[in-house]
MIMI-762561 format. One record per residue: residue in one letter; x, z, y of N, C-alpha, C, O, CB in turn. Coordinates in steps of 0.05 Angstrom, whole numbers. Each point is the difference from the previous one (the first is absolute). Glycine has a CB too. Layout:
<rs>
r aa->A | n_u->X | n_w->Z | n_v->Y | ca_u->X | ca_w->Z | ca_v->Y | c_u->X | c_w->Z | c_v->Y | o_u->X | o_w->Z | o_v->Y | cb_u->X | cb_w->Z | cb_v->Y
...
</rs>
This chain:
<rs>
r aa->X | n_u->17 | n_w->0 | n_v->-23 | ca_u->-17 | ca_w->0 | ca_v->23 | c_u->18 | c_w->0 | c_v->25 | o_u->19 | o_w->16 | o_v->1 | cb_u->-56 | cb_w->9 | cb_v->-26
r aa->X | n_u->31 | n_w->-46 | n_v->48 | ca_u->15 | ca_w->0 | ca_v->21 | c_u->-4 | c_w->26 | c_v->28 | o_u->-19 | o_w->0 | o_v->16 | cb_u->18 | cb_w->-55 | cb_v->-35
r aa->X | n_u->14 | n_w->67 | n_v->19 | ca_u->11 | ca_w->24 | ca_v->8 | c_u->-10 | c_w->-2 | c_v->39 | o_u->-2 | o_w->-22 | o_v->9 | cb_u->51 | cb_w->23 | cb_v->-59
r aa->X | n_u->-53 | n_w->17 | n_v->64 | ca_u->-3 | ca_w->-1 | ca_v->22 | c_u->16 | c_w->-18 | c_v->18 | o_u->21 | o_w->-2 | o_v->-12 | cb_u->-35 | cb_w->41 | cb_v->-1
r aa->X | n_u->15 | n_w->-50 | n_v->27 | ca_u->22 | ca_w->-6 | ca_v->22 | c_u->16 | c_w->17 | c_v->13 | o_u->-8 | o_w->15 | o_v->18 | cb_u->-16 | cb_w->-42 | cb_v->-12
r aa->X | n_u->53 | n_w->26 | n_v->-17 | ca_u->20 | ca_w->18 | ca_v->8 | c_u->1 | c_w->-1 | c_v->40 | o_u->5 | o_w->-18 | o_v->16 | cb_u->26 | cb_w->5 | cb_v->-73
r aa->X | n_u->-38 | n_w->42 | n_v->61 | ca_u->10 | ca_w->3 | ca_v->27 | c_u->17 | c_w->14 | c_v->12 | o_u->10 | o_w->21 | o_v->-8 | cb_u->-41 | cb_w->-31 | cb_v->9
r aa->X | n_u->36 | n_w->-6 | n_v->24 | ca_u->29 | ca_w->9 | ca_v->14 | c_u->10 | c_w->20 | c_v->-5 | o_u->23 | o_w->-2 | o_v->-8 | cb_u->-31 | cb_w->-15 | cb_v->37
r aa->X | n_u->-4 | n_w->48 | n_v->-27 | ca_u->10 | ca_w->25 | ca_v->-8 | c_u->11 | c_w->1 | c_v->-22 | o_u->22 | o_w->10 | o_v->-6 | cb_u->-49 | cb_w->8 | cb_v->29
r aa->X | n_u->10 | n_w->-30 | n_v->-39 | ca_u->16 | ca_w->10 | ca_v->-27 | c_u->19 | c_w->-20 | c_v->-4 | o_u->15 | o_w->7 | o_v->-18 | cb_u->-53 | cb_w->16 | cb_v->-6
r aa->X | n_u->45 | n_w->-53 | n_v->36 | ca_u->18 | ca_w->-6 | ca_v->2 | c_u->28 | c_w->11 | c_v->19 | o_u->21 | o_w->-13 | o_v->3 | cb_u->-57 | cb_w->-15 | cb_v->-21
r aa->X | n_u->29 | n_w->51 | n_v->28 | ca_u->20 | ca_w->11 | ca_v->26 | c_u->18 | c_w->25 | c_v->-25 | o_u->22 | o_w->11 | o_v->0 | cb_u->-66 | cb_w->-17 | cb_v->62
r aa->X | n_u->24 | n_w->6 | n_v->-76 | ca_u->15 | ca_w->18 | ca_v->-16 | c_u->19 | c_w->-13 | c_v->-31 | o_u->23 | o_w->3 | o_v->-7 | cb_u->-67 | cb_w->32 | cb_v->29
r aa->X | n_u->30 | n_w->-45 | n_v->-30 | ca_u->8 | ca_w->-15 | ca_v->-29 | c_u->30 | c_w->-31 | c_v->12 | o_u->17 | o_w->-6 | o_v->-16 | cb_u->-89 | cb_w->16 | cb_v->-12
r aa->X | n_u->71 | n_w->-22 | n_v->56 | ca_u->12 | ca_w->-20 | ca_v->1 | c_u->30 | c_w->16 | c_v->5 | o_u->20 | o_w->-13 | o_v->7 | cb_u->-62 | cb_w->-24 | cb_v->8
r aa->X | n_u->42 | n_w->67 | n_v->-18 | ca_u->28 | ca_w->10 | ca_v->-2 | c_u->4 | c_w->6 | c_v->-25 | o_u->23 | o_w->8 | o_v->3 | cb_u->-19 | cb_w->9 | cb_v->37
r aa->X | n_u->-7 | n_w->-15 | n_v->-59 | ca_u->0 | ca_w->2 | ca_v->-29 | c_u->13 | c_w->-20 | c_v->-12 | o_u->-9 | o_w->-17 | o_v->-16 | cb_u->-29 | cb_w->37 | cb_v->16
r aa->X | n_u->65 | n_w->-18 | n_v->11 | ca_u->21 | ca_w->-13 | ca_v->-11 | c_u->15 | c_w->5 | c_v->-13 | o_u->4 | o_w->23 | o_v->-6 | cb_u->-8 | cb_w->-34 | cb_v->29
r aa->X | n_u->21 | n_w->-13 | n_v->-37 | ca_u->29 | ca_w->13 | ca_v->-22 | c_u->11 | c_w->17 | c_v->15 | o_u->-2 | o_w->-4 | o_v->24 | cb_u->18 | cb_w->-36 | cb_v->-48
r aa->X | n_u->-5 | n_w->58 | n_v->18 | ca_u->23 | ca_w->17 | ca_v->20 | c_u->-11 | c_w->25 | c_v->-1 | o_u->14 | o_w->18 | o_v->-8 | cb_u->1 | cb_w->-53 | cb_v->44
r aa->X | n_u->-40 | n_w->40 | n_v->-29 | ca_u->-15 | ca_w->27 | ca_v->10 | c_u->3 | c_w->16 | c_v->-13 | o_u->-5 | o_w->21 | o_v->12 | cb_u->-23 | cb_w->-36 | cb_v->4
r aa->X | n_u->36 | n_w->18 | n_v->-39 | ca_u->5 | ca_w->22 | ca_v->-21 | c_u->32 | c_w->13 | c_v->19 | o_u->6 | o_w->24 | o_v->-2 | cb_u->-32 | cb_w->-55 | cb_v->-57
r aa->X | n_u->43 | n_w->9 | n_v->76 | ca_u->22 | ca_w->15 | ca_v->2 | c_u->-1 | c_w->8 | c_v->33 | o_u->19 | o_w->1 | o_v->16 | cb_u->10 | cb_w->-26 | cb_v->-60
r aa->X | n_u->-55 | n_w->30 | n_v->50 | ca_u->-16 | ca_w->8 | ca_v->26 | c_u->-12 | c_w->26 | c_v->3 | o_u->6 | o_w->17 | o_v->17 | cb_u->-16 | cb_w->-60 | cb_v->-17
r aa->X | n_u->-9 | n_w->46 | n_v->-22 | ca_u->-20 | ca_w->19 | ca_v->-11 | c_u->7 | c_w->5 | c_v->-35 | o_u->7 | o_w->-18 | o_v->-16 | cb_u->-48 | cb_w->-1 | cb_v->58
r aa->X | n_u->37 | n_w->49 | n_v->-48 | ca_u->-6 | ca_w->11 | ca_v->-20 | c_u->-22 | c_w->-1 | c_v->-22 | o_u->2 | o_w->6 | o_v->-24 | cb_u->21 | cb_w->12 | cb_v->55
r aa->X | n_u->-52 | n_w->-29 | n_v->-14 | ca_u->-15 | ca_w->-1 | ca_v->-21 | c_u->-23 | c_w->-18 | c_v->19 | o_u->2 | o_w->-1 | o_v->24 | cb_u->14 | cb_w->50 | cb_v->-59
r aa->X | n_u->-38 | n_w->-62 | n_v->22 | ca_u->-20 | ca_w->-14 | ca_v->2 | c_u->-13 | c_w->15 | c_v->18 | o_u->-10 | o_w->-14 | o_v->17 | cb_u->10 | cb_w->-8 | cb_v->-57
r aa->X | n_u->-7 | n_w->49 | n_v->43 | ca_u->-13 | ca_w->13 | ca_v->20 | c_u->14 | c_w->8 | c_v->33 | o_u->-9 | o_w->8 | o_v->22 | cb_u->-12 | cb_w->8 | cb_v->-70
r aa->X | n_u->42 | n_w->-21 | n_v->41 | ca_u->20 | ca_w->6 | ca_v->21 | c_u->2 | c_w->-26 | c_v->18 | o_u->-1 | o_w->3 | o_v->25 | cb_u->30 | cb_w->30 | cb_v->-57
r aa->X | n_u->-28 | n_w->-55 | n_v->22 | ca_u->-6 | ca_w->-34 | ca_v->17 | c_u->-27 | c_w->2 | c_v->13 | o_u->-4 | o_w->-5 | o_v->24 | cb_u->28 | cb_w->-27 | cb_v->-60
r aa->X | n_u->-45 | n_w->39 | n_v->14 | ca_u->-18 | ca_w->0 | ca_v->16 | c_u->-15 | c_w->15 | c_v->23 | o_u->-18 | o_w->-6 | o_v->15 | cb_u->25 | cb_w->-13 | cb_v->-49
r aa->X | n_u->13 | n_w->51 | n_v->25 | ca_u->-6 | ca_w->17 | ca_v->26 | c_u->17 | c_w->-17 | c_v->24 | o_u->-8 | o_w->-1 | o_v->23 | cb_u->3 | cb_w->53 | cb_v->-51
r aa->X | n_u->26 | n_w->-63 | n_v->20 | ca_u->19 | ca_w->-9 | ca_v->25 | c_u->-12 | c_w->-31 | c_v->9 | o_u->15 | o_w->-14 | o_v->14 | cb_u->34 | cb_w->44 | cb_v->-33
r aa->X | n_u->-73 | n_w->-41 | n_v->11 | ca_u->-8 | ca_w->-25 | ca_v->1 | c_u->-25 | c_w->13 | c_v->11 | o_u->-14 | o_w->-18 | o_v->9 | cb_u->40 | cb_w->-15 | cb_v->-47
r aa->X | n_u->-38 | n_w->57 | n_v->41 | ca_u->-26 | ca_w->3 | ca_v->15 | c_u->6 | c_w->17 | c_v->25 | o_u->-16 | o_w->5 | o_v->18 | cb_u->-13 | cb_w->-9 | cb_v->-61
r aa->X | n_u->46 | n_w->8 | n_v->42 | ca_u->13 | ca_w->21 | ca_v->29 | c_u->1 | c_w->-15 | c_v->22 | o_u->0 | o_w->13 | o_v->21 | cb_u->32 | cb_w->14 | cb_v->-45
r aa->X | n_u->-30 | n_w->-51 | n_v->24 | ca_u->-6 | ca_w->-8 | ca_v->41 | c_u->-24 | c_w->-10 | c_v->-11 | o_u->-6 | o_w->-17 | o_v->18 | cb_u->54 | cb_w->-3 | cb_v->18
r aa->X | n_u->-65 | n_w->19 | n_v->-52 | ca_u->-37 | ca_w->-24 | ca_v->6 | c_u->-13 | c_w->25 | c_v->9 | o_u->9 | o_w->23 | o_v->-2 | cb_u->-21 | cb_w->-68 | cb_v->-44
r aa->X | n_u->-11 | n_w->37 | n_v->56 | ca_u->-21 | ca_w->13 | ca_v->17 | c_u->-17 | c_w->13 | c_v->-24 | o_u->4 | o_w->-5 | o_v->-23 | cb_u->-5 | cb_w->-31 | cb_v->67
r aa->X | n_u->-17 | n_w->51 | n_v->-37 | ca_u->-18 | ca_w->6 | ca_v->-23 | c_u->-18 | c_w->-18 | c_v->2 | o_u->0 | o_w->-6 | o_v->-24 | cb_u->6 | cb_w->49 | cb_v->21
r aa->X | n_u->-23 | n_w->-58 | n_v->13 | ca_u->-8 | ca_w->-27 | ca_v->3 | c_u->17 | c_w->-13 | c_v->-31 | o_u->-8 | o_w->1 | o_v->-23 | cb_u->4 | cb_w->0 | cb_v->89
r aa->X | n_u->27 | n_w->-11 | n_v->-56 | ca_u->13 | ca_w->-8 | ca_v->-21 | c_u->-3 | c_w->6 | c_v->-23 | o_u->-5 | o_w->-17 | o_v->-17 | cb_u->27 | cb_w->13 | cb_v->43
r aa->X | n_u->-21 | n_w->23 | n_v->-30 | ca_u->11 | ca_w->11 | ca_v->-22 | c_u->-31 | c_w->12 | c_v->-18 | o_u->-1 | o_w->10 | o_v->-23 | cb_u->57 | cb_w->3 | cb_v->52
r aa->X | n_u->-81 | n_w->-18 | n_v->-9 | ca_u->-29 | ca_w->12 | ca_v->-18 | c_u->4 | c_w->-42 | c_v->-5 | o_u->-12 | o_w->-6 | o_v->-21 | cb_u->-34 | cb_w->71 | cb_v->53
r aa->X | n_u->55 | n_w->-84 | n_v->-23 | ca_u->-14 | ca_w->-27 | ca_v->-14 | c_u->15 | c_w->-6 | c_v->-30 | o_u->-9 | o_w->-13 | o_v->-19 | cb_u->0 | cb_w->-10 | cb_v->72
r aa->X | n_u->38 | n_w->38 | n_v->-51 | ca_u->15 | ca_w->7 | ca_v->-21 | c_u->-19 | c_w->4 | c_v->-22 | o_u->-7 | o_w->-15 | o_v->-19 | cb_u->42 | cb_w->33 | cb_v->46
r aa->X | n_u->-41 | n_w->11 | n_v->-19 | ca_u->-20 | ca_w->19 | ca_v->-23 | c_u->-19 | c_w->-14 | c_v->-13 | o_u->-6 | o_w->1 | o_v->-24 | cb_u->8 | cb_w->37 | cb_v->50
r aa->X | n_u->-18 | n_w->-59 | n_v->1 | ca_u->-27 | ca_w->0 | ca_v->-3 | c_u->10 | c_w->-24 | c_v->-23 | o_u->-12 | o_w->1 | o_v->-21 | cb_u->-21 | cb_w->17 | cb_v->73
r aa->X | n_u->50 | n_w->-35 | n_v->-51 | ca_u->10 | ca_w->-26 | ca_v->-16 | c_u->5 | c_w->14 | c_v->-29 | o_u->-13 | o_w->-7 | o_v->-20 | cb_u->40 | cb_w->-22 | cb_v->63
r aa->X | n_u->-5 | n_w->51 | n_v->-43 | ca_u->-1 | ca_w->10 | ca_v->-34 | c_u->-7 | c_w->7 | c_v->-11 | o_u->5 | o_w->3 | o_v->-24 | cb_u->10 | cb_w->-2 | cb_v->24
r aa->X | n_u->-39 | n_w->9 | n_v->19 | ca_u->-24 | ca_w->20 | ca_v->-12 | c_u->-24 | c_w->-24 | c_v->-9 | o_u->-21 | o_w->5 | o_v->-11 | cb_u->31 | cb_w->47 | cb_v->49
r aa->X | n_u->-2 | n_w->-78 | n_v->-31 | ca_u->-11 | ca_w->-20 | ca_v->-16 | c_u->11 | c_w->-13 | c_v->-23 | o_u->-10 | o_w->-15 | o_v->-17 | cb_u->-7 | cb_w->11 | cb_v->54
r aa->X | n_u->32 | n_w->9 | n_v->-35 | ca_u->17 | ca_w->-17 | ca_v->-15 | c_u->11 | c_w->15 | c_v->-32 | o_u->5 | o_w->-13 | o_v->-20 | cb_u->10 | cb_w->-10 | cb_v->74
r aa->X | n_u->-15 | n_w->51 | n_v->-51 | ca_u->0 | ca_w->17 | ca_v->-12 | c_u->-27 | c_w->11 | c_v->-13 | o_u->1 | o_w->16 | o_v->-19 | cb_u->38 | cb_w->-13 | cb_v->45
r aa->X | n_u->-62 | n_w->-12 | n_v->-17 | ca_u->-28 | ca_w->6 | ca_v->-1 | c_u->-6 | c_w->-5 | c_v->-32 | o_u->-19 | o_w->13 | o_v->-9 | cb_u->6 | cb_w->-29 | cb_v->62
r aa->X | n_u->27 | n_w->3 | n_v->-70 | ca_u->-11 | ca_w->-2 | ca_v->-20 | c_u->-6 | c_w->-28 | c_v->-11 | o_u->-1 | o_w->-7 | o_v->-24 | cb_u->-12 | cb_w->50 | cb_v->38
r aa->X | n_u->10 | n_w->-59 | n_v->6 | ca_u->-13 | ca_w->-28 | ca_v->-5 | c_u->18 | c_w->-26 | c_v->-2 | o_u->-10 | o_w->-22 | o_v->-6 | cb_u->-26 | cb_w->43 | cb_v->31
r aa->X | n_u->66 | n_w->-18 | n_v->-21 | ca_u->23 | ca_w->-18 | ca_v->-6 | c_u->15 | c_w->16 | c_v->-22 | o_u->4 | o_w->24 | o_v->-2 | cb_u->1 | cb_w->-48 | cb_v->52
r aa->X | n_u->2 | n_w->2 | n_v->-65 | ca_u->21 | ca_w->2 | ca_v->-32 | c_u->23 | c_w->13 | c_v->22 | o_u->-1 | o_w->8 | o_v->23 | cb_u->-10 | cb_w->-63 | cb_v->-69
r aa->X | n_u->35 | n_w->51 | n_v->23 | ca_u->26 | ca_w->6 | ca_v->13 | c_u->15 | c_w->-28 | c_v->9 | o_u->14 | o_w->-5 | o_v->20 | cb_u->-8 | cb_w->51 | cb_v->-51
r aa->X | n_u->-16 | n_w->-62 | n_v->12 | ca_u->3 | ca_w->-33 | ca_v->15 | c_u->-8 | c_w->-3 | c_v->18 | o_u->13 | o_w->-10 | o_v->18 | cb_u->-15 | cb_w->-10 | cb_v->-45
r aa->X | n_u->-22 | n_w->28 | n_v->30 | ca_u->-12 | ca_w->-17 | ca_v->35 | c_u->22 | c_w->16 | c_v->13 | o_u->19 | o_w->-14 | o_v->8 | cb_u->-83 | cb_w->7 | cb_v->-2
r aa->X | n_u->67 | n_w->38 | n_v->-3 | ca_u->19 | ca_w->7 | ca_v->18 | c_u->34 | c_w->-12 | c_v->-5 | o_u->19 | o_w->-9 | o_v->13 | cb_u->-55 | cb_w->52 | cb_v->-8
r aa->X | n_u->33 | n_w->-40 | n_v->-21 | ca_u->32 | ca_w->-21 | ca_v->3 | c_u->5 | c_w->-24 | c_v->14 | o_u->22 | o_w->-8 | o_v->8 | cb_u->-17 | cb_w->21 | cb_v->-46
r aa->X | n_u->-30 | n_w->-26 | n_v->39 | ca_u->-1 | ca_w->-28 | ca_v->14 | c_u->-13 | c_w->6 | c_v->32 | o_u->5 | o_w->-14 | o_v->20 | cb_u->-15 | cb_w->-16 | cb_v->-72
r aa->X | n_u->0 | n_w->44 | n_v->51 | ca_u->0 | ca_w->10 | ca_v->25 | c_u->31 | c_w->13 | c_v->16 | o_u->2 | o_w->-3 | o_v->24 | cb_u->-53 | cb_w->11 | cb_v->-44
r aa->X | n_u->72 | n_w->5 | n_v->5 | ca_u->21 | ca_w->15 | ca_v->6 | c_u->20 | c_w->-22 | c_v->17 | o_u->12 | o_w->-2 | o_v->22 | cb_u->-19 | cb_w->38 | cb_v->-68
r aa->X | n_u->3 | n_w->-56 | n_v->15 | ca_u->19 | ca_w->-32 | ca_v->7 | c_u->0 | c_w->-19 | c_v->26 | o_u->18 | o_w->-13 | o_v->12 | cb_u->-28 | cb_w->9 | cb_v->-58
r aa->X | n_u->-25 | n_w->9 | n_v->50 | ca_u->-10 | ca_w->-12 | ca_v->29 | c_u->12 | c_w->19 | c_v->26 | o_u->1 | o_w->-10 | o_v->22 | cb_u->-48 | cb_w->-8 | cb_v->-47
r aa->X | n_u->55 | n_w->40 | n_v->20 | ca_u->1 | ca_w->16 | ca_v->23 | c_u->30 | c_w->-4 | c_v->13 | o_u->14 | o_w->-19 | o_v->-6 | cb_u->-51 | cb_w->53 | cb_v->-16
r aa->X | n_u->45 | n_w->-14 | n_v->41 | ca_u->28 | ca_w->-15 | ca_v->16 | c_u->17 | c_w->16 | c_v->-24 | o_u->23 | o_w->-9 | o_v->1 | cb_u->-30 | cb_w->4 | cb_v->67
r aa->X | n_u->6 | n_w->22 | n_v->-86 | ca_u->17 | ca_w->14 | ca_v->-17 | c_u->12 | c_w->-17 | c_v->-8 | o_u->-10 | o_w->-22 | o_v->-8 | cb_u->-11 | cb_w->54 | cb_v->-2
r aa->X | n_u->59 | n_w->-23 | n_v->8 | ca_u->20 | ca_w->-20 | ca_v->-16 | c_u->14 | c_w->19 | c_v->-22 | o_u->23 | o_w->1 | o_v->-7 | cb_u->-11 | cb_w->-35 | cb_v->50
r aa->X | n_u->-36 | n_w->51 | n_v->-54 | ca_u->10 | ca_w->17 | ca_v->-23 | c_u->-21 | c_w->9 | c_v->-18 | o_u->-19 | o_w->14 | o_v->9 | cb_u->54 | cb_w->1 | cb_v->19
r aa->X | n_u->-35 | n_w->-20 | n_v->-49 | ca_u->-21 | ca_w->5 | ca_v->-20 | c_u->4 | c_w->20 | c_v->-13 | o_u->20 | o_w->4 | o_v->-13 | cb_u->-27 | cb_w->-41 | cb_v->8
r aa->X | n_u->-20 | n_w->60 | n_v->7 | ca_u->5 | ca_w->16 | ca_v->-10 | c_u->-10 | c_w->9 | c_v->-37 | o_u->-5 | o_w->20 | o_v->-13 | cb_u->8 | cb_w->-16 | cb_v->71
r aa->X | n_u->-3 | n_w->-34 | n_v->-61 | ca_u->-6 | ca_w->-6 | ca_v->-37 | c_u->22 | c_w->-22 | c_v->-5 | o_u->16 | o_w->-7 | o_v->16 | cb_u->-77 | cb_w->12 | cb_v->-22
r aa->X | n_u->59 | n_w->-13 | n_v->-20 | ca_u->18 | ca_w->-20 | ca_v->-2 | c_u->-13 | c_w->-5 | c_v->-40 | o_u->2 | o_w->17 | o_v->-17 | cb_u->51 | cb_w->1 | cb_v->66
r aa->X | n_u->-65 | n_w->-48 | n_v->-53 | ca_u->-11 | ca_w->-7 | ca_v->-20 | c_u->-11 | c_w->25 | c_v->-14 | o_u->2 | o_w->18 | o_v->16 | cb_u->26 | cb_w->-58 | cb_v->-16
r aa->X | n_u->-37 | n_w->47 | n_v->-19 | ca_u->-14 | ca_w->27 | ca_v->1 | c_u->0 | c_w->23 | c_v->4 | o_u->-20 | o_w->15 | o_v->-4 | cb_u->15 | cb_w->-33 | cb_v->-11
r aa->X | n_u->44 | n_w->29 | n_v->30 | ca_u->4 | ca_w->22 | ca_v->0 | c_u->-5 | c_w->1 | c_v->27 | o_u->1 | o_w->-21 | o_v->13 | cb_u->27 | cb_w->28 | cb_v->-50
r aa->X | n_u->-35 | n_w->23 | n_v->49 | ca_u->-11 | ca_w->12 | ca_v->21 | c_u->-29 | c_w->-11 | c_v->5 | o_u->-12 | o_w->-17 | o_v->-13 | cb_u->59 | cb_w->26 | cb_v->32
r aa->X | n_u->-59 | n_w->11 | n_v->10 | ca_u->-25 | ca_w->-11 | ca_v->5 | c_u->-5 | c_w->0 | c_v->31 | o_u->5 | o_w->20 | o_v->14 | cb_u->-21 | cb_w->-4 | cb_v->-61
r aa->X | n_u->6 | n_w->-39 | n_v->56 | ca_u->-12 | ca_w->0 | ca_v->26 | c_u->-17 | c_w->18 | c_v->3 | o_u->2 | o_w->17 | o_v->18 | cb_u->4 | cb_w->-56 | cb_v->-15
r aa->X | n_u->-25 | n_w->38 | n_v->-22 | ca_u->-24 | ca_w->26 | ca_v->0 | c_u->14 | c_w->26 | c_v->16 | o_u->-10 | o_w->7 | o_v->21 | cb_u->-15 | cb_w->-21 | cb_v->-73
r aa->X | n_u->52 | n_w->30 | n_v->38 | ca_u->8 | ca_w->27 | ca_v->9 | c_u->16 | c_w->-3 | c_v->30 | o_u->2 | o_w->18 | o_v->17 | cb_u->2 | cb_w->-1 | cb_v->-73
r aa->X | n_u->8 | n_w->-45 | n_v->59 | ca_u->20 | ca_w->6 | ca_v->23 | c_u->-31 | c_w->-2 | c_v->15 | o_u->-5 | o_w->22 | o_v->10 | cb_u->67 | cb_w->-45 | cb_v->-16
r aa->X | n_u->-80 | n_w->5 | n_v->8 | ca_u->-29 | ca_w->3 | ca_v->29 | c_u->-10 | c_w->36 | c_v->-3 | o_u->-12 | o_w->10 | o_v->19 | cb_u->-19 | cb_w->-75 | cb_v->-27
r aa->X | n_u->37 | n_w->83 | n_v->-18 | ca_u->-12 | ca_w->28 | ca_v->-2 | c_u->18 | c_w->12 | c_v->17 | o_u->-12 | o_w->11 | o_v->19 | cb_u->-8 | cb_w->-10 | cb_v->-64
r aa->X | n_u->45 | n_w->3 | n_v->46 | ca_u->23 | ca_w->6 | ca_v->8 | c_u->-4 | c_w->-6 | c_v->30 | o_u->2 | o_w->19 | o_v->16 | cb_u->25 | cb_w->-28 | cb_v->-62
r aa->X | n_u->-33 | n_w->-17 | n_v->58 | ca_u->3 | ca_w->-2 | ca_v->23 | c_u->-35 | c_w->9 | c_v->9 | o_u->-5 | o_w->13 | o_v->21 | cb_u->53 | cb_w->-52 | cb_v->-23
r aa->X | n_u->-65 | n_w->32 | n_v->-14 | ca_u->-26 | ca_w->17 | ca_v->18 | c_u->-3 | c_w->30 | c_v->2 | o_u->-17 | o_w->11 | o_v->15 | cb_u->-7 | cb_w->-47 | cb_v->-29
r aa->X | n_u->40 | n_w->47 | n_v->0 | ca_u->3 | ca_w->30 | ca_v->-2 | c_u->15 | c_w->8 | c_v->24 | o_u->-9 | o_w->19 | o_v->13 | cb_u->8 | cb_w->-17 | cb_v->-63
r aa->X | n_u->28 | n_w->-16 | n_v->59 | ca_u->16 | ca_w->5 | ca_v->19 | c_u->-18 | c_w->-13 | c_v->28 | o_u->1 | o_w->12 | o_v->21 | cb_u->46 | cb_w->-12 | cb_v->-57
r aa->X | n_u->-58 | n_w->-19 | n_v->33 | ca_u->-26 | ca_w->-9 | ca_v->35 | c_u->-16 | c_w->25 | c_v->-11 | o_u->-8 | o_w->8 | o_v->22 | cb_u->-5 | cb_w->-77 | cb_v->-8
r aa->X | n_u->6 | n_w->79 | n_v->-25 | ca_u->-31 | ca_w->26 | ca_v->-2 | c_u->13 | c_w->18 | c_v->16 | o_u->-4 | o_w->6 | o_v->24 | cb_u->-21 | cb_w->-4 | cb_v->-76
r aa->X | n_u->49 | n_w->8 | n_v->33 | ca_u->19 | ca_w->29 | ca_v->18 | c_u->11 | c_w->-7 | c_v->28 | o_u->5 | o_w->18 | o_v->16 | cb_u->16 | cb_w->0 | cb_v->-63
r aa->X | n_u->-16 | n_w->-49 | n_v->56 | ca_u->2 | ca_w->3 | ca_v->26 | c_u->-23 | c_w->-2 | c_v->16 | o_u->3 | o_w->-7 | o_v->24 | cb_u->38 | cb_w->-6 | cb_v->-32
r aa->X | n_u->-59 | n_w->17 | n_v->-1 | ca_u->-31 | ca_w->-7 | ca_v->19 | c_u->-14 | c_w->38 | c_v->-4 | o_u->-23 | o_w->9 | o_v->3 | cb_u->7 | cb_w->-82 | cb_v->-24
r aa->X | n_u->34 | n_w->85 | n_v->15 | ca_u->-10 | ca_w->30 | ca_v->-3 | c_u->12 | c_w->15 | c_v->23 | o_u->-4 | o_w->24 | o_v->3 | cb_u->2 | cb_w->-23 | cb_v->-55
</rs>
């Protein structure tokens, strides 16, 4: 199933998700606290409101992968069946919730 239309915010965050970042940041929650620290809360509720669709239940882990591919990201956080898009979007909607508290 074809997946929402990726928007800007969540491209402001994911189009830094590059090779390298591991020798930047310590862990997946740590990029994305440091990838939501200058957006607005504005920003950062269209974030939510996007993974909280997307996460809703109603896309496979394929649609989100092909959704991931479309986005400005130049780092995958699966690779042929190992890992999952599903947990890195949990990971990052958990980290937009706690900064909207």
């Amino acid at each position: 199933m074809k997946t929402p239309p990726i928007p800007e915010e969540f491209n402001m965050i994911v189009g830094s998700y590059v090779s390298g970042i591991e020798g930047i940041v310590s862990s997946e929650e740590e990029f994305f606290d440091m990838m939501l620290d200058p957006m607005t809360i504005a920003q950062r509720k269209v974030v939510k409101d996007y993974l909280d669709e997307l996460l809703g239940g109603k896309y496979a882990e394929d649609d989100l992968r092909v959704m991931w591919r479309a986005s400005e990201a130049r780092l995958l956080p699966f690779w042929g069946d190992e890992g999952s898009c599903a947990e890195c979007l949990e990971t990052m909607r958990s980290r937009v919730a706690a900064s909207l508290e």
